[in-house]
N, C-alpha and C positions, 0 to 999 in steps of 0.2 A: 469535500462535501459528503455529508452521510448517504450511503446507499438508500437509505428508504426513504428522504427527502420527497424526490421525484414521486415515487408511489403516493406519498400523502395530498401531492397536489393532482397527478394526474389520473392513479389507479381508480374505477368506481365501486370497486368493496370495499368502500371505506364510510363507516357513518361515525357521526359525534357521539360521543358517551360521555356522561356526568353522574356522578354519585356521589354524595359524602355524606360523616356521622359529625355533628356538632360538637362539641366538647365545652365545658363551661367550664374553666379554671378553678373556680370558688367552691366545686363540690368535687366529689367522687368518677368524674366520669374519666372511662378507660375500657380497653380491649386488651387483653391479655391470652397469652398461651404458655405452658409450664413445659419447653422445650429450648435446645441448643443446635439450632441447625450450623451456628458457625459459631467458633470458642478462640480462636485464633485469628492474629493479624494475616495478610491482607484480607481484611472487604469493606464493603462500599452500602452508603444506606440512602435511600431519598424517597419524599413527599411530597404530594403537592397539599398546602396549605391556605386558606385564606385567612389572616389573622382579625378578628375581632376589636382586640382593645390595645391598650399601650405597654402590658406586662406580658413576659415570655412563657415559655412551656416549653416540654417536650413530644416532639412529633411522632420519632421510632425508639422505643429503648430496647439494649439485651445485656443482660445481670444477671448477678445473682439475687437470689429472691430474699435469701436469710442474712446479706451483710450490705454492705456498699458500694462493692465494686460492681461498675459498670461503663457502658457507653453511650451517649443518647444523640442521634440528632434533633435538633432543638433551634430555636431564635429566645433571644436577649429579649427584657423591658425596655433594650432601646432599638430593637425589631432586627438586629443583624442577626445573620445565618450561626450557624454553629456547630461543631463537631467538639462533642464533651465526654473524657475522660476519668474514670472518679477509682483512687483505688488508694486509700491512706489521707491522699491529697485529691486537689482537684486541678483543673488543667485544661484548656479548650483551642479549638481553631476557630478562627470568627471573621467573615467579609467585612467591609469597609461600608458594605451598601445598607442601608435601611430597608425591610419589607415593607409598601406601605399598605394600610389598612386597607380591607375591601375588595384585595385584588385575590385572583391566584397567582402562588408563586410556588416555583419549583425548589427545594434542597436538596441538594447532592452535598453527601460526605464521603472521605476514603480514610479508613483506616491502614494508610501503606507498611507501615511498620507499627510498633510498640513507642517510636521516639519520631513518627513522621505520621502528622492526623493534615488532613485537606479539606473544607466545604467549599462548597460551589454557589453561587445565585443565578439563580436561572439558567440560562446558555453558557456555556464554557467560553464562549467567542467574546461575548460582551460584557461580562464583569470580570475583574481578579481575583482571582479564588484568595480565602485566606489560610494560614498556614501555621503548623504548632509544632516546636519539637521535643516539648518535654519530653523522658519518660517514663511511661504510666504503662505496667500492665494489669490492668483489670485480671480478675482467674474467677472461676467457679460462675462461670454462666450456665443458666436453667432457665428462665424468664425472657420470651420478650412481649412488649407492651406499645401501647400507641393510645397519645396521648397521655401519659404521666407516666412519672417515672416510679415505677415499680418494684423497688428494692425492697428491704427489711423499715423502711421507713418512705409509703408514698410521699412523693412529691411534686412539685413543677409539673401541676397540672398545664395542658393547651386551651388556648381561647380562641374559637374557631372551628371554622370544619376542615377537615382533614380526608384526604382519600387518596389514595393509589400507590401506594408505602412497598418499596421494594425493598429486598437484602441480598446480596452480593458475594460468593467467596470470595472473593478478587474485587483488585481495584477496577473503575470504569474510563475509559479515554476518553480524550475530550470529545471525538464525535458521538460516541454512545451516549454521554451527557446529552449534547445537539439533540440529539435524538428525542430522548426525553424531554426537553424542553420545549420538541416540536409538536410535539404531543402523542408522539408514538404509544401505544399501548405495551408498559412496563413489563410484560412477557416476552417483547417480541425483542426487550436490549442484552446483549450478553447472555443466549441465553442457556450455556452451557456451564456456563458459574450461577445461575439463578437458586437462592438458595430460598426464599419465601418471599410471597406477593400476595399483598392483600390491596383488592382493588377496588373495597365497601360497595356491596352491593345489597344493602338494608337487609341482609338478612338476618333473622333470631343470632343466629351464629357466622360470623365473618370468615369463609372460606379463605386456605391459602390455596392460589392456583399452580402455585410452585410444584414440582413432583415429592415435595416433603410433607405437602396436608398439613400444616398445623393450622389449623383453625382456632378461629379466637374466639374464646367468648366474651361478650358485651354486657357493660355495666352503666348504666345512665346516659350513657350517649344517647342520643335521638337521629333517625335518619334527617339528613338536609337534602334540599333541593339545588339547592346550589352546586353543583358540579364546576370539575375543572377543565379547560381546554385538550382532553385526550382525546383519541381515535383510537378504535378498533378493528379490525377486518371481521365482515359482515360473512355470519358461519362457525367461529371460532375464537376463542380467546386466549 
């Protein structure tokens, strides 16, 4: 069992937290920052997402901004998870489970190697992660973005709101996952590999709370009211 389990039911500095930015697939919207906090295998990416319609998008991307290579995690137009690969070719890991509309749902990806990609659906306990072993190495990361993917040609915009987008040097274990799915607040997992967290909190410019600052700037998103099931410790973030 995850050590902070207990805290979230019993500790009482704990209050709910919800925020997100909409994103509308069909137009331009996106958060972007022109930095490389991680360029290399392993790390790990996850979101929480509510999806909107029936076609996919992506949730976290980091690339390069002037060609094609890149990473995203992302969900399909037929709503499964994904960890996606793009460098020449393209190449993904993808669950077995359907997101269904409406809900919040967590992604976890691991980029374990250059020939070993992993996502997750929700809790590590209760679905099967799926699994990819192409290999794909992406090079020349400067970009990362949220909600579409940001390369030398945008694309696969998200449909939905999206909030609390972590990145990872390293891979995450399955109870640090738990963790996050319990709704831990994305600062408090791993947090000595924490390489950027952006946890939308409506403002002009999308702080990262990470110790690397990259802040994002925002482009047609709209703040949502709709938040997802986190917790924070009441004081601190």
């Amino acid at each position: 069992m995850s050590k902070w389990l207990p805290l979230l039911l019993l500790f009482p500095l704990i209050a709910s937290a919800g925020a997100s930015r909409n994103f509308d697939g069909t137009v331009p919207d996106f958060m972007q920052v022109d930095a490389s906090p991680v360029t290399d295998t392993p790390f790990s990416m996850s979101c929480w997402y509510n999806r909107d319609s029936g076609f996919g998008g992506t949730l976290l991307f980091t690339g390069d901004q002037d060609v094609t290579d890149q990473h995203q995690l992302a969900f399909a137009s037929t709503a499964d998870h994904r960890a996606n690969s793009k460098s020449g070719g393209f190449t993904n890991a993808l669950t077995l489970s359907a997101a269904a509309a409406g809900e919040w749902h967590l992604t976890t990806s691991m980029w374990v190697a250059t020939d070993d990609r992993r996502v997750q659906a929700d809790a590590a306990i209760t679905i099967a992660e799926g699994t990819n072993a192409a290999s794909f190495n992406p090079s020349g990361e400067d970009r990362i973005a949220i909600g579409m993917s940001r390369d030398s040609t945008p694309s696969s915009g998200a449909d939905g709101p999206i909030s609390h987008c972590g990145l990872w040097s390293d891979t995450l274990t399955d109870p640090e996952i738990d963790d996050l799915a319990a709704g831990l607040w994305t600062s408090w997992v791993a947090t000595d590999t924490l390489a950027g967290f952006w946890p939308i909190l409506g403002d002009s410019t999308e702080p990262d709370l990470s110790v690397n600052g990259n802040d994002m700037t925002v482009t047609g998103t709209t703040v949502d009211t709709r938040g997802p099931p986190v917790f924070f410790p009441i004081g601190g973030m």
